[in-house]
N, C-alpha and C positions, 0 to 999 in steps of 0.2 A: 102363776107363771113366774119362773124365774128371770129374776134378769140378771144380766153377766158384766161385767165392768170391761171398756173397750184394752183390748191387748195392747195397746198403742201407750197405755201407760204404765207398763209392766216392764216394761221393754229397757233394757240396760245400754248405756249409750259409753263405750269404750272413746277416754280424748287424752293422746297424750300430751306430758307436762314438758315444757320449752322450758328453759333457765338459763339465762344470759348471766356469762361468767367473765368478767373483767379484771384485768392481773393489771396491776401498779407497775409501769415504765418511767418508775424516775428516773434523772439523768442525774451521774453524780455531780457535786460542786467543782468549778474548773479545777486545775492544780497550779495555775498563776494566780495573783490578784488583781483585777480589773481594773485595765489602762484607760486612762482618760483622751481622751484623743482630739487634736482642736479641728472640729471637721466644721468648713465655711458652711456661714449659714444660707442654706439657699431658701429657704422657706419650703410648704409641706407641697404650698399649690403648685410647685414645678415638678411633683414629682418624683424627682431622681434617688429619690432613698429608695427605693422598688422594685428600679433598674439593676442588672446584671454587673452594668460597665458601673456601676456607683461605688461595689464594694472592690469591681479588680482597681478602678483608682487609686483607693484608699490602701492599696495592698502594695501598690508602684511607689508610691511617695514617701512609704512609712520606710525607714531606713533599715537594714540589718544590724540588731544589735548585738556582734558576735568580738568578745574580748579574745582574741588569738595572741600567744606571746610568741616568745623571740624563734622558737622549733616551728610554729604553725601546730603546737599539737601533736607533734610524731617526733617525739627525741629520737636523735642516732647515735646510739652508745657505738663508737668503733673497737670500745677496747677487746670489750667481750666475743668480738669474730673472729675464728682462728684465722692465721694469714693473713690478715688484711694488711698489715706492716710491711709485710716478707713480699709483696707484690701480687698476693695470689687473692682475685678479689670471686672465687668461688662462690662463699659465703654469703654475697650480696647480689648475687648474678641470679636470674629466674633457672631452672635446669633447664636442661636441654630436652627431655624427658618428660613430656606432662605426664602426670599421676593419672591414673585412672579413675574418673568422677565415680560416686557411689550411685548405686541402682536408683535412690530414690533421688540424686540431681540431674539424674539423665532427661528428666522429663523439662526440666530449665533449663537444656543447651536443645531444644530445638528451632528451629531456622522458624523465620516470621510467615515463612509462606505457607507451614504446617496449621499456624494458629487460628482463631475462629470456629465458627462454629461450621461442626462435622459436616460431610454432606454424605447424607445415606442413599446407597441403591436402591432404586424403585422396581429393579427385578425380581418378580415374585412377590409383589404386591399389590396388591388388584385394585385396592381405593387408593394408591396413591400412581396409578398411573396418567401420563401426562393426557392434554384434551388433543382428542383427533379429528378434527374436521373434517366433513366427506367432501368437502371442495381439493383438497389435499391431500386426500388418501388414496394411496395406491397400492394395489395388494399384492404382495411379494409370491405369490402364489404361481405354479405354471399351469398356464392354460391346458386343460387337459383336453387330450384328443380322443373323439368317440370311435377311431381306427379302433380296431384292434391288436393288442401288441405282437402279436405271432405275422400278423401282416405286415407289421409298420416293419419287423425283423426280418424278413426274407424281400423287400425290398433292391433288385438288384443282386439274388441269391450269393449276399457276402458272408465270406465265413471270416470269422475272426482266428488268426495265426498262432500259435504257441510260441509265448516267448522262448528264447533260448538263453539261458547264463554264459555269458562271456567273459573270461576271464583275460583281464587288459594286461595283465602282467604274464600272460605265457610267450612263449616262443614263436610260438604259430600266428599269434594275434597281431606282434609285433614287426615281424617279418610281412605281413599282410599290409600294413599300412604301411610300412615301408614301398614296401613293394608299388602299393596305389601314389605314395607322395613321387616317386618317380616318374608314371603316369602322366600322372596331372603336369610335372613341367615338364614332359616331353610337350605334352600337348599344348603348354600355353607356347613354347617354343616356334613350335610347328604355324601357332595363327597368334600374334601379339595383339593382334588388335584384339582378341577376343578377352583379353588378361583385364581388369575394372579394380578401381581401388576400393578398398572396405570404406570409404566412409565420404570419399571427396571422386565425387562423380563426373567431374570436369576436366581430370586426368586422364592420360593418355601414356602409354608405355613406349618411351623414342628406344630402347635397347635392352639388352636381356643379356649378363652374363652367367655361365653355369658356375654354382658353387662350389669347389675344387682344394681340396688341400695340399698346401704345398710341402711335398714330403724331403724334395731336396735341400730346403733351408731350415730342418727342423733341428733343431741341435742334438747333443747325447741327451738332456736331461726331460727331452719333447716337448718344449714349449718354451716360451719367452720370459722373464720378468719384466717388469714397469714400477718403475721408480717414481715415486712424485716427493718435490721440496717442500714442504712446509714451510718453509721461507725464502725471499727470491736470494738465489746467490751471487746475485753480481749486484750492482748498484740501480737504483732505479733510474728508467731512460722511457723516451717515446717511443723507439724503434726495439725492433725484437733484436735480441743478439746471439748471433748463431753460433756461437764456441758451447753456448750451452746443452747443444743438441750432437757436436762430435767433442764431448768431454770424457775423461776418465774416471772411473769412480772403482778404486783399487781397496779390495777390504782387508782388514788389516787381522794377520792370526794372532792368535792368546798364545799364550807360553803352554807346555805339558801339564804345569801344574792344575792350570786353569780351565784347560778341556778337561783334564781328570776329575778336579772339581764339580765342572758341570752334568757329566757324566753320572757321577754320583747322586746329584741331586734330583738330576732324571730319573734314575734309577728308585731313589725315595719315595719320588710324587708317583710313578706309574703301581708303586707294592701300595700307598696308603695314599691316598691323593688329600685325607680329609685331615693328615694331621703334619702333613707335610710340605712346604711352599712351594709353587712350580718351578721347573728352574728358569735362569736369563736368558732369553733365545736372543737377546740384542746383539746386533754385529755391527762394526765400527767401520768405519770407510772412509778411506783420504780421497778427498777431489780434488781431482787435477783440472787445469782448462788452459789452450791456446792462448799466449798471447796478443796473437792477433786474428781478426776476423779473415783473414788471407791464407791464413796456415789453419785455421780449424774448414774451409772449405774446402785447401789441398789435399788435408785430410782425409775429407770424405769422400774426393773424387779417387783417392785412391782406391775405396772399396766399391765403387760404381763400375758394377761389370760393361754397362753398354757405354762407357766413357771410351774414347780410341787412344788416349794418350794415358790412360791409367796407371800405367807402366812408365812412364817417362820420369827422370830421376831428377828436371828441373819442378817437379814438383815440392819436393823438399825444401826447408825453410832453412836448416840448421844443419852443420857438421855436429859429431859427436867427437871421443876423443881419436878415432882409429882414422879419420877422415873419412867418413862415410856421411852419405847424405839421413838425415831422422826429422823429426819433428818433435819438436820440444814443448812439453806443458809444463807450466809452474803448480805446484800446490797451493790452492787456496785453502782449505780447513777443511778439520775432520769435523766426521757427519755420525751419526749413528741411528739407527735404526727405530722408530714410531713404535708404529705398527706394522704387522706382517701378518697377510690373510690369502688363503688358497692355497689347495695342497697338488700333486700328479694325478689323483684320484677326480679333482671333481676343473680339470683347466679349461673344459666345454662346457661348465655352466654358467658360471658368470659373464665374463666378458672374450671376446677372441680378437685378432685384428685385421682386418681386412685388405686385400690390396686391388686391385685393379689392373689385369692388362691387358691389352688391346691386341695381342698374338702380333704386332708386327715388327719384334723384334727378334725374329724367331727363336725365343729363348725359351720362351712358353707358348702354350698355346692360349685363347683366348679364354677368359674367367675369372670369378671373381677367386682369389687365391687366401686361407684364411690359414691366422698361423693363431696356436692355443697360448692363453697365458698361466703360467703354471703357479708366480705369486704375483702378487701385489706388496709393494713395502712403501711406507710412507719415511722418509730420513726429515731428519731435524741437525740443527747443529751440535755436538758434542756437548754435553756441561764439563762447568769447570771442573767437577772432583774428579770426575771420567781423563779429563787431559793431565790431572796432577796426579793419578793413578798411573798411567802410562807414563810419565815423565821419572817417574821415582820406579817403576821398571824398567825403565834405559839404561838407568843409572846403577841400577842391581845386578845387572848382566851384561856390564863393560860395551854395552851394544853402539855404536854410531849415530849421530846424528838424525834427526827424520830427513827423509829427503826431502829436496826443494823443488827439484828439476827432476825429471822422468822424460828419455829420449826415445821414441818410438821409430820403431823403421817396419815397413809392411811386406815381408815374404810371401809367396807362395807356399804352401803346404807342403811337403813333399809326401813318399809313400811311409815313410818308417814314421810322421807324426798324423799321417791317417790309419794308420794301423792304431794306432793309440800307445806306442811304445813313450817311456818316459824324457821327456822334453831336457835340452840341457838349460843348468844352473840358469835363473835370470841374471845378467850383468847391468852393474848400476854405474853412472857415471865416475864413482872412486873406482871401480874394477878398470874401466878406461883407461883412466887419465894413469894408473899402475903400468899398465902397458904399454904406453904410449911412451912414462920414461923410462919404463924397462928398453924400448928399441931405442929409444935416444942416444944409454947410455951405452948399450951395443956398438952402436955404431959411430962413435966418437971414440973409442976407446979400438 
């Protein structure tokens, strides 16, 4: 009988080989040579050689050994800067202009609050989504209903509307809502109490006047201007002072040459606007003002239609030369023009101004009366090359003194300057006082 040797030791037993491989991490030799350093002796059993604070100590105490000469290190040749003699310190100045960093230092100008480590979205990733507790969790889900939707939809058999496109800028649209804003304040009219403010519910509407434009006081050029000082023109005081409110403010024209000029350059800027400068729309203005608060309020009663004595000639402050009653203002200085904003086209959008009458003048009826403003000018006082410019054109064109004095007297209109026919010559106080010894000498002779 044969017998067989057991398989168990036939059997090849596969073990792989591990082999630990170690690389040499020497450290090179310092590049100083080692300092001796006199550190107290505390002995070992205290410790502090093993402490943290043991070696910042030893780092505080030990001095900076840094030889710096008479420059600190950074000589400053001046010679070699252009300009720098000549006053021009260009050459040593940062530019004005920073240079545009390179792609690869872009990444070292970002702000401190970019830095650290990333934080990644966890949208679309399913092992890193956050823990949800079921005591917390509320399902965003809408409760569905076992109705069915064809039921739940004829509910109250509504039918849904076809929109219609409206177009807000046609004629018809706009005439419509017009037409409704009229409506509505008839009717807030009709019941005031019914009128509630937008936003303060504790108001109450004591009066209602209709909005009305007043066409009788509109001028030729349909609207107002509004002048504002950029600086106060009188001196400063506690009290308001009212000459500044019936003052004169008289602008002053350029010579032919100098409209022609502008014209010109009008002209230039509107053909190429991009290679050619706009032209100076600045206009120059002499102020005049009352010298006293009595004569700028005679003033203004003369133009107060519902005054009874408005027309009375002890209003007047001052003869002029013919012996007539005027009002005289002195010139304080010329002014010239800021800015200047709003054109004919748009004097109902910005601002307008309002008046208020109460119909019992019977001049109006009752309403809010609004009058349009067509510019806005902000004036400043004159610079000085502006008045030495002017002063050396006086003198170019043999012309008169500027005035000092300006004598006003207040007519009535007649028909030939409501018609618009052309006004005669202005006369200034040398035309007067001409006159006055033109009869002198008449009549002595």
């Amino acid at each position: 009988m044969a017998s067989s040797a057991p398989r168990g030791a036939d059997r090849m037993i596969h073990q792989d080989y591990i082999a630990r491989i170690r690389y040499s991490n020497a450290l090179p030799p310092p590049p100083n040579p080692p300092k001796l350093l006199d550190i107290p002796n505390t002995g070992l059993a205290s410790g502090q050689y093993t402490t943290p604070g043991f070696a910042g100590r030893l780092a505080r105490e030990q001095p900076l050994n840094i030889e710096a000469d008479a420059e600190l290190g950074m000589p400053l040749d001046l010679v070699g800067m252009p300009g720098i003699f000549d006053g021009d310190e260009s050459s040593i100045q940062a530019p004005l202009q920073l240079p545009v960093p390179h792609p690869h230092d872009r990444v070292l100008l970002r702000p401190l609050s970019t830095l650290g480590k990333p934080k990644f979205s966890d949208s679309g990733v399913s092992f890193l989504r956050r823990t949800e507790y079921i005591s917390s969790y509320t399902s965003k889900s809408r409760f569905d209903s076992t109705t069915s939707r064809s039921l739940i939809d004829n509910v109250g058999n509504r039918t849904a509307r076809a929109r219609t496109s409206i177009d807000k800028e046609s004629p018809e649209y706009i005439k419509s809502q017009v037409e409704k804003g009229f409506q509505t304040a008839a009717s807030n009219l009709k019941n005031t109490k019914a009128v509630r403010h937008p936003s303060k519910r504790n108001l109450q509407l004591v009066d209602a006047y209709p909005l009305l434009p007043d066409l009788d006081s509109f001028p030729d050029v349909g609207g107002y201007v509004t002048i504002k000082f950029l600086t106060n023109p009188v001196p400063p005081s506690t009290t308001y002072d009212i000459r500044i409110e019936n003052s004169l403010l008289k602008p002053i024209e350029g010579t032919d040459e100098e409209e022609a000029l502008k014209q010109q350059t009008r002209e230039a800027y509107e053909r190429d606007p991009e290679r050619n400068p706009p032209p100076d729309d600045t206009i120059e203005y002499e102020f005049f003002m009352a010298e006293t608060p009595a004569g700028a309020l005679n003033f203004k009663r003369k133009f107060d239609a519902l005054d009874p004595e408005n027309d009375d000639e002890e209003l007047y402050t001052e003869k002029n030369g013919l012996g007539e009653g005027c009002f005289r203002f002195k010139r304080i200085r010329a002014y010239e023009s800021a800015l200047q904003t709003g054109t004919v086209s748009d004097k109902y959008e910005e601002e307008v101004v309002v008046a208020l009458h109460d119909g019992k003048d019977g001049l109006r009826q009752k309403g809010a009366y609004y009058y349009p403003i067509v510019q806005r000018t902000n004036i400043r006082p004159q610079r000085q090359k502006n008045i030495d410019k002017k002063m050396k054109r006086l003198v170019a064109s043999d012309e008169d003194k500027m005035t000092d004095y300006v004598d006003v007297k207040v007519e009535e209109a007649d028909e030939e300057d409501a018609a618009g026919e052309e006004d005669e010559p202005e006369r200034t106080n040398a035309d007067a006082d001409a006159d006055a010894d033109a009869d002198a000498d008449e009549d002595s002779s």
